[in-house]
N, C-alpha and C positions, 0 to 999 in steps of 0.2 A: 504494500500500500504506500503509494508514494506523499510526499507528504505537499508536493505541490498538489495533487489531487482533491487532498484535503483541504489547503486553503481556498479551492476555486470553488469546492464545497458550499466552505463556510460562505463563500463573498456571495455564492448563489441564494445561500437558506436567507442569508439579512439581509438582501437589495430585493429580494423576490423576481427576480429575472435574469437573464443573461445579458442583454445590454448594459443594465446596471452592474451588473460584476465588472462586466468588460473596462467599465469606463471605470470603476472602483480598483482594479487591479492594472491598467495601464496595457491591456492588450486586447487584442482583435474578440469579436466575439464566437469566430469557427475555435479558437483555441479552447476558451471558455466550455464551448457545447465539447468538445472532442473530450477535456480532463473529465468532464462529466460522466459522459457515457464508456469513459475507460473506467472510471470506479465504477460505475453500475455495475458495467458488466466482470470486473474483479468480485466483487460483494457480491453478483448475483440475483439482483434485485433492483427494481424502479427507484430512486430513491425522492426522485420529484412528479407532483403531477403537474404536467402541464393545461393552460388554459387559455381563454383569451385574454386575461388581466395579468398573464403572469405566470410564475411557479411556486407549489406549494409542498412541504416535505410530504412523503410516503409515509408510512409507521415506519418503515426500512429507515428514511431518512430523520426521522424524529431520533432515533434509540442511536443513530451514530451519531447525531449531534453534539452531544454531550463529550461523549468520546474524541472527533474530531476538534471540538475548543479546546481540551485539552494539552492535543498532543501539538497545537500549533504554538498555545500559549507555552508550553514548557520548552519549544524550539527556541520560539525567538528568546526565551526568560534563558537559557542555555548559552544561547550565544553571546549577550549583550554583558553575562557574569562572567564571563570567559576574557572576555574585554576588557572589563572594569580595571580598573586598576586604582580607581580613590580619586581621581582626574574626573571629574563632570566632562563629559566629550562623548560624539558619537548622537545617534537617532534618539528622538523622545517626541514619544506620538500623543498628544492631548485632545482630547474630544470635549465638547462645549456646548452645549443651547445655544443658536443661536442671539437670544436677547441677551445674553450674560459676554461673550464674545464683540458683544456690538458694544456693551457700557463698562464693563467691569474692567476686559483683559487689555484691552492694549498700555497701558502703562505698567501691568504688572508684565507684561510678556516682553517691553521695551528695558525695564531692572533686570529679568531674570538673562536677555541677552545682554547687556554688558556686564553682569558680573560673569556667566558662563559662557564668552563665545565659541566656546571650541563646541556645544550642544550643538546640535541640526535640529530646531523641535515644527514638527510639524501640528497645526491646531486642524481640527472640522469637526463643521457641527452636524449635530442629529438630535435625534429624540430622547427625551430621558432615556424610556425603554431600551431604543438604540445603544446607549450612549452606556448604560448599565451591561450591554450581551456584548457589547466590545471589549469593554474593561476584564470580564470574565473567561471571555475567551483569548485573550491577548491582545487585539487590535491596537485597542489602547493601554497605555500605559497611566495613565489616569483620566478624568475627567469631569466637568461641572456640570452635575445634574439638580433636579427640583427634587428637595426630602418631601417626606420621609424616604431613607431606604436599609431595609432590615433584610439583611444578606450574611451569611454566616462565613461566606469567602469576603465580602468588602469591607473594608477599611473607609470611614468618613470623619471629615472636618468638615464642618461650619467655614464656608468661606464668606459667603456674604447674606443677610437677611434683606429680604424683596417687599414691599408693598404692592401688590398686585391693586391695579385699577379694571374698571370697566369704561371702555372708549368707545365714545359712539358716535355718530353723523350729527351732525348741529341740531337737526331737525328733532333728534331729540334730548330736551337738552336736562332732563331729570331720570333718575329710575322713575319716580308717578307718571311720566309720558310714554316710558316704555312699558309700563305695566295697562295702562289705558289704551294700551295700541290695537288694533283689529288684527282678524288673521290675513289680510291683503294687505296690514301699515305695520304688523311687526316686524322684529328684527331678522336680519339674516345673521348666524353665526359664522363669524370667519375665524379659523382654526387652520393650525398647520396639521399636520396628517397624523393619524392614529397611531400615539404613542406619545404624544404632548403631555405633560400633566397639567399648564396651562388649559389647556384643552379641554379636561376632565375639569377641571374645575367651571371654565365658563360654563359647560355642558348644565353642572349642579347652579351657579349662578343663574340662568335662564328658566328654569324649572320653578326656583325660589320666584321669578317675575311673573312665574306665570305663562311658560313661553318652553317647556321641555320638548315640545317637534319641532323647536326652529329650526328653519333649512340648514344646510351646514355646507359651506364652501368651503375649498380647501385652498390655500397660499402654502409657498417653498419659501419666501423672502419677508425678512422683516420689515424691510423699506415698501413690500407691498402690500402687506396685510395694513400698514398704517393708511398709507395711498388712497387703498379701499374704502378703509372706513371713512377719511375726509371727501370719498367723494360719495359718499351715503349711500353705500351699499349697505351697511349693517355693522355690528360690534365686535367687540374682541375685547381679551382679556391678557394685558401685559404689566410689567413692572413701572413704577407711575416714571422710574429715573430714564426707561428708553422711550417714553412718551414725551417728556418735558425735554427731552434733546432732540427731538425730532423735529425738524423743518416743516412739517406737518402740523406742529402744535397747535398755532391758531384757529386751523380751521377742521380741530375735532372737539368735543366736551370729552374734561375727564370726571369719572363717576367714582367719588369716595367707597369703598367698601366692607360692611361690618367685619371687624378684627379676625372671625373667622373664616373669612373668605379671601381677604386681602394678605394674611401674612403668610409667606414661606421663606425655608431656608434653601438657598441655593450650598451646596455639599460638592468639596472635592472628593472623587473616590479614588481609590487604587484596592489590587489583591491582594490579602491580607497573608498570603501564601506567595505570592511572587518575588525571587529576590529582588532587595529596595539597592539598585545599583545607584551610582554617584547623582547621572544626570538628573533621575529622580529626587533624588536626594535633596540638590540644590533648589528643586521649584519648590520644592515642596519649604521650603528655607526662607526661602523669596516669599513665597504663601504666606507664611505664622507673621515673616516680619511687617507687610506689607500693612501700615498703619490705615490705611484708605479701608481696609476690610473692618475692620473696629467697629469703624465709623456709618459703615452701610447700611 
């Protein structure tokens, strides 16, 4: 079983497609289909079904899942301790939300490169969910997700606490107008794609209005899910700090929201079994020191 097999696996079970691998792993998509159908046919078994929206694991491919995160995570965790030598240097892969990547990182990521330039650190974003199956299978080496997250492999720090708002089109410009709304003048939810926990939360927000079958569009960019709502498509639910920096400000309302809706902690993770080599070592450094998180 080869172990690049494996990885084109894993890129396949978490993009849900093979275009998606392709472009997630930097190669053709015939390569992609081919590692595939070489591990099928080693294992002996379908391990994806195919469809028109995509590909979905098999029970063949659920029960190697597990197995294959492993043995990729423990490759590159092999290789990178092999390296180490006490010297921060070398690849450091970090995964982010979107909204936290757009307000939080760049001044922390601008400290952790000159104190470490010899690190390569590569950042991208995804979904918590995402962002949590990477961490665990190796992809990444750490990551800032939305807490809670109670994982018996993950390691968590409080990196920064979020005031989540509710953002909507001018036209409405209280919760009492969106609660007043008809089912031709409610809102439409706009959400990025399943696996948000923003997401999960607006979903419970809109329910609370009075409004649990609001349509639900989906956005990939935070510059456009704001776009949308100032041009009165519908609402969203983000942190009030990437709203009040957004060029968009003026001509969206931001919606105060009770303490349980609005508070969460945004959470660095890493594997709590992985060896914690240099480069990690220093973000993670850079993390605790970084007064600006205090203050969040």
């Amino acid at each position: 079983m080869e172990l690049t097999d494996l990885t084109t696996f894993l890129a396949v079970a978490r993009t849900g497609g093979i275009t998606r691998a392709a472009e997630e792993l930097h190669t053709v998509q015939s390569n992609v289909t081919q590692r595939v159908k070489a591990l099928e046919a080693e294992i002996g078994a379908a391990l994806f079904e195919r469809h028109s929206r995509g590909m979905t694991l098999t029970g063949a491919g659920r029960r190697l899942l597990p197995y294959a995160q492993r043995m990729a995570a423990l490759s590159r965790e092999a290789m990178l301790a092999a390296r180490d030598d006490g010297e921060p240097k070398g690849p450091l892969s970090i995964g982010s939300m979107e909204t936290t990547a757009a307000v939080r990182l760049p001044s922390l990521l601008a400290e952790f490169h000159r104190r470490f330039p010899q690190v390569s650190l590569t950042l991208r974003t995804a979904t918590t969910a995402d962002l949590v199956a990477g961490v665990l299978d190796g992809t990444f080496d750490g990551a800032f997700v939305a807490g809670p997250i109670e994982h018996g492999e993950i390691a968590a720090t409080i990196a920064f606490r979020e005031e989540l708002v509710l953002v909507s089109a001018r036209r409405w410009p209280s919760l009492a107008s969106l609660r007043a709304g008809t089912p031709e003048s409610g809102p439409t939810a706009l959400v990025f794609r399943t696996g948000c926990t923003y997401r999960q939360r607006l979903e419970q927000v809109l329910s609370e209005l009075g409004w649990p079958s609001a349509t639900r569009f989906e956005l990939g960019t935070l510059d456009g899910m704001i776009g949308c709502v100032a041009a009165g498509m519908g609402v969203t639910l983000l942190p009030r700090a990437v709203v009040e920096r957004s060029e968009q400000r003026e001509n969206v309302h931001i919606h105060t929201l009770d303490r349980a809706w609005s508070r969460v902690d945004t959470l660095f993770i890493h594997r709590r079994s992985a060896h914690q080599y240099s480069a990690l070592g220093g973000f993670l450094s850079c993390l605790k020191k970084d007064e600006r998180i205090a203050a969040a």
